[in-house]
C-alpha positions as CSV (number, residue, x, y, z in Angstrom):
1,X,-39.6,-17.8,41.5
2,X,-40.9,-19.1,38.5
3,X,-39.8,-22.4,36.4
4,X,-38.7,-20.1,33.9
5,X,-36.6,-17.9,35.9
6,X,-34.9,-21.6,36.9
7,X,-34.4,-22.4,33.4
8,X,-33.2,-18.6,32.1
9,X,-30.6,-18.9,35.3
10,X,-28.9,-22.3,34.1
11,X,-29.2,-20.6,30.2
12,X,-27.0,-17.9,31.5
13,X,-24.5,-19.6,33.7
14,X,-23.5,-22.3,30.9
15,X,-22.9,-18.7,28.6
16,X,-21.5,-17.3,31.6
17,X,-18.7,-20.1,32.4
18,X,-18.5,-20.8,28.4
19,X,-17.6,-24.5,28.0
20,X,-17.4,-24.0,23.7
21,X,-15.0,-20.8,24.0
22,X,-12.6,-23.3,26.3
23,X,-12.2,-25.8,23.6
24,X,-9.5,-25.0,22.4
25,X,-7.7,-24.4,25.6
26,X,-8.8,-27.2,26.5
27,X,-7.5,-29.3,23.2
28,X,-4.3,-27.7,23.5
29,X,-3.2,-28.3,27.2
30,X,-4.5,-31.7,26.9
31,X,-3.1,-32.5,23.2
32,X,0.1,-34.2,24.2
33,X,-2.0,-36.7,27.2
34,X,-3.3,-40.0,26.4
35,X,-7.1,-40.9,26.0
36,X,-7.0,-41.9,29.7
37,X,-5.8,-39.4,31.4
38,X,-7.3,-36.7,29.5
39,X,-10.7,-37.8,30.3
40,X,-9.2,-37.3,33.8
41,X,-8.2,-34.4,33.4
42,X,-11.5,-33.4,31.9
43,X,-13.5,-34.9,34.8
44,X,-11.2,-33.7,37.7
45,X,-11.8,-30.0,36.4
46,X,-15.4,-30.1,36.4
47,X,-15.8,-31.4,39.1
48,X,-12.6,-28.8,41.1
49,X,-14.7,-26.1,39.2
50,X,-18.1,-27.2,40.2
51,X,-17.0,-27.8,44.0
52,X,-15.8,-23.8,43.8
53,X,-19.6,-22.6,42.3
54,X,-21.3,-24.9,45.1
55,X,-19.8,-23.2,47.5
56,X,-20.5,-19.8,46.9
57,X,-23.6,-21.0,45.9
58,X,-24.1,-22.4,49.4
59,X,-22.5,-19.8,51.7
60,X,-21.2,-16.7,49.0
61,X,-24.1,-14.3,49.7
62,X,-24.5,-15.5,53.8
63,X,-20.4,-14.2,53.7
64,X,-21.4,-11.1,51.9
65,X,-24.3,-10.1,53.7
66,X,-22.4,-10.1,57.0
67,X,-20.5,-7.2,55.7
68,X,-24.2,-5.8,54.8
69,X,-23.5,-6.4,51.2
70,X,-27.2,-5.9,49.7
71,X,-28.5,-7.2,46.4
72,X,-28.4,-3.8,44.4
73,X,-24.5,-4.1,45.5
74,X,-24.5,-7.6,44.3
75,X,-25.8,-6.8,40.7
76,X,-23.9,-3.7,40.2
77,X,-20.4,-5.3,41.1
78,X,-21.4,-9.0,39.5
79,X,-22.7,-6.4,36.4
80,X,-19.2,-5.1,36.3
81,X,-16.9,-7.7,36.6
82,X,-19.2,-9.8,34.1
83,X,-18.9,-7.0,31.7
84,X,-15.2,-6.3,32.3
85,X,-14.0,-10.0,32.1
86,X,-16.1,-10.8,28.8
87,X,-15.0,-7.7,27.3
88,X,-11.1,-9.0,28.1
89,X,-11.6,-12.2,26.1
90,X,-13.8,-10.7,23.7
91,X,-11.2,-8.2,22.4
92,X,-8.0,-9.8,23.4
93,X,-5.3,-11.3,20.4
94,X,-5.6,-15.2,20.4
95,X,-2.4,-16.9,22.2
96,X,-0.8,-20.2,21.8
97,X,-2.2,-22.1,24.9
98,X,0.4,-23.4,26.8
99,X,0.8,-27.4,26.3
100,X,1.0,-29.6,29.5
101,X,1.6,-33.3,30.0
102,X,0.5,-33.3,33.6
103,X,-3.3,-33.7,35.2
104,X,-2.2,-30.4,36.8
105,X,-3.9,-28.7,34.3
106,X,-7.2,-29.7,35.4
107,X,-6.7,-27.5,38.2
108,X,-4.8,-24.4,36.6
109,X,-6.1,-22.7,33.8
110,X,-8.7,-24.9,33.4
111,X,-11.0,-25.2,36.5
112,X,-10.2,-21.7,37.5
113,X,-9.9,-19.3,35.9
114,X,-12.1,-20.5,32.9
115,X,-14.7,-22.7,34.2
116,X,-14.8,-20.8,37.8
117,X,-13.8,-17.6,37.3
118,X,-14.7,-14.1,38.8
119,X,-17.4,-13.7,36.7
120,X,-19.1,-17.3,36.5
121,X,-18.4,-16.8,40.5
122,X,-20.1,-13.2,40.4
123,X,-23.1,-14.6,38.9
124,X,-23.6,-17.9,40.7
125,X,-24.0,-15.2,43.7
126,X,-26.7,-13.6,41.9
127,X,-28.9,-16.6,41.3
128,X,-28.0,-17.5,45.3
129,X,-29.4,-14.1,45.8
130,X,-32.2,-14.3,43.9
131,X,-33.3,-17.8,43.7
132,X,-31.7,-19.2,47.2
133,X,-28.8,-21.1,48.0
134,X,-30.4,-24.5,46.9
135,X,-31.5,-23.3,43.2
136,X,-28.5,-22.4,42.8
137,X,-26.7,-25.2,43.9
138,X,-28.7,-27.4,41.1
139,X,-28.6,-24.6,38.7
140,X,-24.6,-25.2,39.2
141,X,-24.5,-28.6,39.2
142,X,-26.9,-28.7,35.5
143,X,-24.4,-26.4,33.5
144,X,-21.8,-28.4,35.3
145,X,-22.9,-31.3,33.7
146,X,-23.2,-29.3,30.6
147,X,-20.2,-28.3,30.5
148,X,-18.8,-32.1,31.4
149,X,-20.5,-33.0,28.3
150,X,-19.8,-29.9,25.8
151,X,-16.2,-30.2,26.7
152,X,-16.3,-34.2,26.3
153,X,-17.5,-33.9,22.6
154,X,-14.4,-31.5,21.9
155,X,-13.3,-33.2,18.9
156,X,-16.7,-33.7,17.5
157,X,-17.2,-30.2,18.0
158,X,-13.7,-28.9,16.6
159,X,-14.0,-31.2,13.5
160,X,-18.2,-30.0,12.6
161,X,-17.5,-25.9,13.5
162,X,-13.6,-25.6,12.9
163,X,-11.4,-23.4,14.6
164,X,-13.0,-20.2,12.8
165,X,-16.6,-21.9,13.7
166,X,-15.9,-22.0,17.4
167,X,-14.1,-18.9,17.8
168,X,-17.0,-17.2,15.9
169,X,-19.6,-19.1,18.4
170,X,-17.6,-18.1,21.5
171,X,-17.8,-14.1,20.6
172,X,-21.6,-14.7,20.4
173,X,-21.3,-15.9,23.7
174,X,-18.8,-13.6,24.9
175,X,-21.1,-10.5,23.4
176,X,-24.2,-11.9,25.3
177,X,-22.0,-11.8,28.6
178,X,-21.0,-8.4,28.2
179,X,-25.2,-7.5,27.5
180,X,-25.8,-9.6,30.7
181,X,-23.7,-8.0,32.5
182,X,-24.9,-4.4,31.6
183,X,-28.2,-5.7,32.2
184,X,-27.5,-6.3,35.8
185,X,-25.3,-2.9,36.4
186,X,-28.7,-1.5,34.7
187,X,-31.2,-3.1,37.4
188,X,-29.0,-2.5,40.3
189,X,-28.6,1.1,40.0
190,X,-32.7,0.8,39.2
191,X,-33.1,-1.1,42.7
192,X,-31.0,2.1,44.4
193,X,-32.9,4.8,42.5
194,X,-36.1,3.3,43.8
195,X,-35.1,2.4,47.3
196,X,-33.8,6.4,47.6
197,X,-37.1,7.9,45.8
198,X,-39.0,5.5,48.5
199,X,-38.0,6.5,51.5
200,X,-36.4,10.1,50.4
């Protein structure tokens, strides 16, 4: 494992889990809350979202491998749900997000699905996998921290890009998901074909 591999994991987790695509969500659900309690909410849902990474950073792929869940398995199913979920939210119609006056929203939709969803889930597993549990763990706890801080300069953000800027900025990101994901379906299948030539 190399320092690049480190820095190309945490790159992809922060596109992964998408903290600029979830401004608006997160400006809606939080539009009718006060300064206070929406920096709150903002915290509480990092930190409810990171918790859920950390562990299946921690224990995900010792679970998994009980059921002798091997990594080609892991990239091919984390390649699929990567490519399925960013291909949702890439081609679905935008909806009025729902508006909540309650810290409850830190919890539901915010912290999962969005921030710790299947597919940010899927992936931490591969970096567990592939870099070990404790790599992972910091790798998780960086884009948390990331994210903490892209979704803290919301406004700024909002008012520089504008609505069309950020929905144009999260389909980049979306469309770099879906190649990451193909990517991974692509090596795991190459991991099979090699393991069944080797010992065929």
């Amino acid at each position: 494992m190399s320092l690049l591999d480190f820095l190309a994991s945490i790159v992809v987790l922060y596109i992964v889990v998408d903290p600029v695509g979830n401004i608006p969500l997160f400006m809606a659900i939080t539009s009718k809350l006060d300064p206070t309690r929406r920096r709150r909410v903002l915290v509480l849902s990092v930190i409810i979202a990171g918790g859920i990474l950390s562990l299946f950073a921690l224990f995900g792929v010792g679970f998994l491998e009980y059921f002798g869940v091997g990594m080609a398995d892991f990239m091919i199913a984390s390649g699929l749900i990567l490519t399925t979920f960013s291909l949702y939210y890439l081609l679905r119609p935008y909806e009025q997000a729902p508006v909540s006056e309650g810290v409850e929203v830190a919890v539901v939709p915010l912290a999962v699905p969005f921030l710790a969803g299947p597919a940010s889930i899927s992936y931490v597993l591969i970096i567990s996998k592939q870099l070990g549990p404790f790599l992972a763990l910091a790798t998780v706890l960086i884009v948390s921290l990331l994210t903490l801080a892209t979704l803290a300069m919301s406004n700024f953000l909002s008012r520089i890009l504008g609505l069309l800027g950020l929905r144009l900025l999260e389909k980049i990101m979306l469309i770099l998901s879906v190649a990451i994901g193909v990517s991974l379906v692509r090596r795991g299948l190459l991991t099979i074909e090699a393991f069944t030539y080797k010992y065929a």
